[in-house]
N, C-alpha and C positions, 0 to 999 in steps of 0.2 A: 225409619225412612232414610237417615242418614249413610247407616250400614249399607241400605241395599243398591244405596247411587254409589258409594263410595266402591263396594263389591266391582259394580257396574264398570267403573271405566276402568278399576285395576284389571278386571277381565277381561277387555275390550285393550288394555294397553298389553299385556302379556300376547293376546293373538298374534298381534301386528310385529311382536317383536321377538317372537320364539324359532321363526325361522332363523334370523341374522343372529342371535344373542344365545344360542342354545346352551352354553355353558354359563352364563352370567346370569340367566335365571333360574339355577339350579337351586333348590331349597337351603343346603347347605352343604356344604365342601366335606360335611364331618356327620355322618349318622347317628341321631343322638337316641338311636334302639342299643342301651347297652347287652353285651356277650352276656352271658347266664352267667358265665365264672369270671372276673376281672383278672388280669395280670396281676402280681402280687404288687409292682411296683407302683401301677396306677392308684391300686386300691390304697397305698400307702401317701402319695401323691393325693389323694382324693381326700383322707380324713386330715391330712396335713392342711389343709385347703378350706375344709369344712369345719373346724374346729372350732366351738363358741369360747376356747379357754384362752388368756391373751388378747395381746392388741397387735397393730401391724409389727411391730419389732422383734414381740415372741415368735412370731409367724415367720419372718425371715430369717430367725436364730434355728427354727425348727425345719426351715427348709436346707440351711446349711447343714443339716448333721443327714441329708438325704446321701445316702452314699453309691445308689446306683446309678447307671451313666441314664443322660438326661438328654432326649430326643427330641426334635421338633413336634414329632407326629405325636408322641407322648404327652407333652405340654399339650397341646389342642385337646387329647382325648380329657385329661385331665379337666379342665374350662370345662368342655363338652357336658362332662359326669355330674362337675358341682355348683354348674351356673344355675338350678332352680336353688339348690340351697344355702350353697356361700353368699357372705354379704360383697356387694360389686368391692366393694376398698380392699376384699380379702385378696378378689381375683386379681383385680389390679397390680397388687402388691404383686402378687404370683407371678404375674406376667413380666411383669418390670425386674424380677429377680431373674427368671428364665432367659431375656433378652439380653441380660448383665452377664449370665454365666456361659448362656450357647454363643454370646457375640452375633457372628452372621452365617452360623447354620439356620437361625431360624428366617425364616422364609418371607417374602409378600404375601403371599396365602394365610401365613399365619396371623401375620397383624392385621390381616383385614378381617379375618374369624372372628380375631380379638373384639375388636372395634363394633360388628355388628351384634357381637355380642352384649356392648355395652348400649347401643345403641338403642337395640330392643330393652333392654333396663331402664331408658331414659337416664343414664349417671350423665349428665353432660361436662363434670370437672375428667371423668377417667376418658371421657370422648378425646375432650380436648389437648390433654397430655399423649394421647397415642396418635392424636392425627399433628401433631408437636414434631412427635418424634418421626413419620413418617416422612414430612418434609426434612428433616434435619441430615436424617439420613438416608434418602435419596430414592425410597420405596416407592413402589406404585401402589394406587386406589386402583380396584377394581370398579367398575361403574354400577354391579349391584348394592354394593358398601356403599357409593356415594346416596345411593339412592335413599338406601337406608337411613343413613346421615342424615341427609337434608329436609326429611318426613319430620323425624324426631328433632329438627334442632328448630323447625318451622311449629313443632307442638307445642315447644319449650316456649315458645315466644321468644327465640333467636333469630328469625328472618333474613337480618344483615349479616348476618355470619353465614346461613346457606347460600346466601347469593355472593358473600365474599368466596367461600369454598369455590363454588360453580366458575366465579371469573377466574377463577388462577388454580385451575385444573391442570394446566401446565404443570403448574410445580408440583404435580402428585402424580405425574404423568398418566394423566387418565382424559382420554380424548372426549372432548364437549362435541360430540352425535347425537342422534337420534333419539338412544336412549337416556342420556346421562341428561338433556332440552327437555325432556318428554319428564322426567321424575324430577326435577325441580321447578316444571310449572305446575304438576299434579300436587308436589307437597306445599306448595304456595296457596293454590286454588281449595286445599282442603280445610282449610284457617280464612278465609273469606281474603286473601290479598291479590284477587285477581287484577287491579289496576296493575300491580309490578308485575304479575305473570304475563300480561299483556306488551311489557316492556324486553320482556325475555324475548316473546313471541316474535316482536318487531325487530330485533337486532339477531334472529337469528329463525328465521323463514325457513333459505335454503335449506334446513337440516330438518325439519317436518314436514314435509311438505307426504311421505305418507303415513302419517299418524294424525292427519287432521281430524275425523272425527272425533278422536280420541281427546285432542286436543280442546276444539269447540266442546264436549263435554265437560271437561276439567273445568273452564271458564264462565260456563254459564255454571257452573256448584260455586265456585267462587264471587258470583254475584248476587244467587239466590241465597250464601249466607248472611252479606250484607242487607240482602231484602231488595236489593235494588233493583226494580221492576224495568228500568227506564235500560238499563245498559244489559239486565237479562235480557229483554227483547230484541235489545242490537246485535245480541251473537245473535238468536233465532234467526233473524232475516239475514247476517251475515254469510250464517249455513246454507240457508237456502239460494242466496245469491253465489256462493260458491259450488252452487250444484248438490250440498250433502244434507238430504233429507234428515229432519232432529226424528229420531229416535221414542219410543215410547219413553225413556227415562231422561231423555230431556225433557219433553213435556211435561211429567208430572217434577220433574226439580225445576219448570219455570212456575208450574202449577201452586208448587208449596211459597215457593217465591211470593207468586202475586195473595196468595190466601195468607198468609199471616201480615204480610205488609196491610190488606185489608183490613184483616183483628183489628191491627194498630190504629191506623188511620182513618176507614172508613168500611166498617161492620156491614151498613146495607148494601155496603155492593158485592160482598163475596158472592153472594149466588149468579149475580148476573153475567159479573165480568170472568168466573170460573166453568160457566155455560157457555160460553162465546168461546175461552181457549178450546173446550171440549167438542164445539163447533168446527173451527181449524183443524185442529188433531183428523176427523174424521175427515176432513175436505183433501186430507193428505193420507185416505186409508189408514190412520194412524186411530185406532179404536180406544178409549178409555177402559180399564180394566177398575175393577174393584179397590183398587189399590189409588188409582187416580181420584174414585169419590169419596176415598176412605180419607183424604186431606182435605177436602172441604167439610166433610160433617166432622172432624179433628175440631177444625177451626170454628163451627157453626156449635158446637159442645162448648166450647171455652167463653161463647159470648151469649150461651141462654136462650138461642137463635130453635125454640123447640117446634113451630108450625115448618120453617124450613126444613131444619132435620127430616121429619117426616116426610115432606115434600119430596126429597132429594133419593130418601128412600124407596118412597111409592115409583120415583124418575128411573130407577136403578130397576126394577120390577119390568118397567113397561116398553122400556128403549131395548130388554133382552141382555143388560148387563146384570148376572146374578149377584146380589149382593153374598157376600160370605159374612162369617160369624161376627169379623171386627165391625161390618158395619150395620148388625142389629147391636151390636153391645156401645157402639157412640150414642146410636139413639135412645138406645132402654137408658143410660148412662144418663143422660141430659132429660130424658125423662123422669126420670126418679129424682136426681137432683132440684128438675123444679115441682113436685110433688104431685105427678102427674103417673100416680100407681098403677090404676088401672089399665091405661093405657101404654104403660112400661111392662105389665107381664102380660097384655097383647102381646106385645114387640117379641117378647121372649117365647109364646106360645108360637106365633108364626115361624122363628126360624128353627123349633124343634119341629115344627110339623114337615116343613122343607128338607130333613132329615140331616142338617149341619148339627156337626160335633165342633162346639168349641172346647177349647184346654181349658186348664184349671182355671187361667186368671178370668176368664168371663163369670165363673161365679163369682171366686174368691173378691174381685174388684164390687162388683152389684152389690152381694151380701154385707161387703163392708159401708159402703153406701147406705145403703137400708139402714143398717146398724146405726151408723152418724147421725141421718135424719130420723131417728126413734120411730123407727116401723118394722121393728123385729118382726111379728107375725107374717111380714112381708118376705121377710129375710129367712127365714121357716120353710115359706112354703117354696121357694125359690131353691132354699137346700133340700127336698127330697127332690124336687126334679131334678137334679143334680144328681141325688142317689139315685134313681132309674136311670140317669146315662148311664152309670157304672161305667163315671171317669175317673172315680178311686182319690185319693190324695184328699182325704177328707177333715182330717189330724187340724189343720191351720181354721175351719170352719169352726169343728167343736169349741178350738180355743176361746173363740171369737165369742161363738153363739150363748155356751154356758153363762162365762161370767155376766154377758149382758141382759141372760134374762135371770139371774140372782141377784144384780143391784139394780133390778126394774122390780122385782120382788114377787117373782115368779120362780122360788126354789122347787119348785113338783117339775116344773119344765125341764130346768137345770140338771135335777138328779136322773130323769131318763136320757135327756142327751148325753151323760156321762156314764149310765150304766150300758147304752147303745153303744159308746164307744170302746168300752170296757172289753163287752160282747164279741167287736170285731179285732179286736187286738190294736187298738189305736193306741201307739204312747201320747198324752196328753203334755201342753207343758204348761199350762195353768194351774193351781193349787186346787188341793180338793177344797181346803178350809172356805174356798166361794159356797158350798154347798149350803154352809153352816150358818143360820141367820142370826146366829150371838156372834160372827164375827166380820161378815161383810155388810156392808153400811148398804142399805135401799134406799135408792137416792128417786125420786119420781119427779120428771121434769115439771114445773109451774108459768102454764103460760102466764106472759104481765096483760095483766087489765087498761084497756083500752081508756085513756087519758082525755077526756074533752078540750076543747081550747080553755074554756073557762076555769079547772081544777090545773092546768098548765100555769096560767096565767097568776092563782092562787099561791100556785107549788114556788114561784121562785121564792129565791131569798131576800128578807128586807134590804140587805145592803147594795142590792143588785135595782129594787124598784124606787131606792132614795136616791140613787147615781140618777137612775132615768130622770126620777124628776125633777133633778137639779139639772139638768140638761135641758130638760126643757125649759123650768125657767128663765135660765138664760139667754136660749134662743126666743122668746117673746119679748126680752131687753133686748136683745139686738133689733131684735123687726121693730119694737117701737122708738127707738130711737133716731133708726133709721126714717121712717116718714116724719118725724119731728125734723128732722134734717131739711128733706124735701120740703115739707109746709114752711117752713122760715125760708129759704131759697126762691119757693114761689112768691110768696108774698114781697119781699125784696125786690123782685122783675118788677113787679104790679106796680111798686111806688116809683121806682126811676122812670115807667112807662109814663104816669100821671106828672111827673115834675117834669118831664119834657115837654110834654103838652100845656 
């Protein structure tokens, strides 16, 4: 769900800003489809680069014996060739020697290549040396590198350093607009720190003013990471006091918001108060998709919630929103979990009848399940209906399946599912030696026998039932003491009462 909000407003921020930024949201400056044949100098450039032999000092003794001339555009293709496999200190190093040797043929373009290069690696010490240097000596940031920057330095748990970056943009000469406002509340709000994104927001209006929805997106994910229901709801009404109807992917990131905050704090209300958002949504033509009910039965899975689940699913059927695969597999899921079989390969028969194809993991998750709570035969029949999809990928199941019916001690099971597997050319990665009962141990679960109060009461240990009862003796010297107290007290009033009289 994360990916798909997160998708959501990076695609929703690119619209808005591809007409004005068409060259700044270019994927990259440098095409990284290498030519079939390399330059000989690259390719020499490239194993000097990649080289697992040495440390950084080898690496720059071997970069000095390079003897052909050494271009801007060269350096970058080089980075470009061996940034999946060079280690980032290697490339560093590289860069840092190229800068030293070309002086100021090498370009802005190039140290900001550099930079997003290192950016996507997450290295934050080779970040901060190259953005070091770009102030130092007098470069500009491009505003897609900032951007990139401030994502990654706000993952890092840096935050005051992207928001130091962003205030003294000046000195990178990189103009705080639309876009450069827009990607540093987006990589704020992506880490849950929407109060400071909001601080951004207020001291710099005029520069968003159209990239709002984009922006109310970014802020309510930044509040729905925190969980916070109370100040998710205040962008919702904010949007809409601003005229900018939320979105189906606001709704359901206010949606995951309010249901897990419920998990936490109060479990019976997830149905209620997730029915009423789903109320709204529709009061604004705004329809709940599968994907919206698929976060409530998430959360209704996690807390055992299985008359609901069902409920929500039968709700999904009859309101004409179809359920898809993910939400018969919460239900089977939390059905089988609380041992409720039968009614979990219902679940599963219905959504093969409705003619949904789920992927692998809908068995592979169930079957392992079954497995855990010891209902292999469960798990069995569950994997041939699996083989009638002829959804293939069956390899992780046998693994699964053999050993556990060899050390339940069912080896006649075990050696057809393996000579089944055998059959279809499945590589296994389990040993055959499971097959072999002189060498895999049959382990057979032992339920424990049910304990009365009385054999409880027997079972403790003496040194545990001599504390009690020294405990309590005690406490009968204190109570008798006490009304010994009281009766001499009383009696005492009684007699100054008589000698006065």
């Amino acid at each position: 769900m994360h990916v798909l909000l997160n998708s959501a407003w990076k695609r929703c921020w690119l619209q808005n800003m591809s007409t004005q930024n068409l060259q700044l949201l270019s994927v990259s400056l440098y095409s990284t489809l290498q030519p079939i044949s390399a330059p000989p100098q690259l390719q020499e450039l490239c194993n000097i680069v990649m080289s697992t032999v040495g440390g950084l000092d080898d690496l720059e003794l071997s970069l000095n014996k390079f003897k052909d001339s050494l271009t801007s555009s060269l350096v970058a293709q080089a980075i470009d060739s061996s940034k999946h496999e060079a280690h980032t200190r290697r490339l560093l190093r590289f860069f840092l020697w190229s800068s030293k040797n070309l002086s100021y043929d090498l370009e802005d373009k190039d140290y900001n290549y550099a930079l997003r290069v290192f950016a996507e690696k997450k290295d934050y010490t080779a970040m901060d040396i190259l953005i070091g240097d770009l102030e130092k000596e007098g470069r500009a940031m491009d505003a897609q590198t900032f951007g990139l920057v401030a994502e990654t330095l706000v993952k890092l748990g840096k935050e005051d350093e992207a928001l130091g970056i962003f205030k003294n943009l000046d000195k990178y000469k990189c103009p705080i607009d639309e876009f450069t406002v827009t990607a540093i509340i987006n990589a704020l709000c992506s880490k849950g720190h929407a109060k400071r994104a909001e601080g951004v927001v207020l001291h710099h209006k005029d520069k968003i003013t159209g990239t709002l929805p984009c922006i109310y997106t970014s802020l309510l994910y930044g509040w729905s990471v925190q969980r916070n229901v109370k100040e998710a709801r205040r962008i919702i009404q904010e949007m809409k006091s601003n005229g900018v109807i939320p979105d189906l992917s606001c709704y359901n990131t206010f949606l995951r918001c309010l249901c897990e905050r419920n998990l936490r704090h109060n479990p019976s209300g997830l149905v209620p108060e997730a029915l009423n958002v789903m109320m709204e949504m529709r009061s604004y033509k705004v329809f709940p998709t599968s994907i919206s009910y698929n976060i409530l039965l998430s959360c209704l899975g996690k807390t055992r919630r299985v008359k609901e689940s069902c409920q929500i699913l039968e709700t999904m059927n009859n309101s004409g929103c179809a359920p898809d695969w993910v939400s018969y597999y919460l239900v089977a899921r939390v059905l089988f979990l609380s041992g409720r079989f039968g009614k979990g390969k219902e679940i599963v028969d219905q959504m093969i009848e409705k003619g949904l194809v789920p992927n692998h993991k809908f068995y592979y998750s169930l079957i392992g399940i079954l497995c855990g709570v010891e209902r292999v035969n469960h798990a069995l029949e569950l994997f041939e209906k699996m083989k009638r999809s002829s959804l293939g990928g069956y390899g992780p199941v046998y693994d699964v399946l053999i050993p556990k019916l060899c050390r339940g001690g069912d080896f006649e099971k075990g050696r057809e599912l393996w000579d089944e597997a055998t059959h279809l050319g499945i590589t296994l990665q389990c040993s055959r030696d499971v097959l072999d009962p002189s060498i895999t141990e049959v382990y057979k679960p032992i339920r424990p026998e049910k304990i009365t109060l009385v054999e409880s009461s027997m079972a403790k240990s003496p040194q545990k039932v001599t504390k009690f009862a020294g405990k309590m003796k005690i406490r009968k010297k204190s109570t008798a003491m006490k009304m010994r107290k009281k009766s001499i007290a009383i009696k005492k009033k009684r007699k100054k009462k008589s000698a006065a009289t």
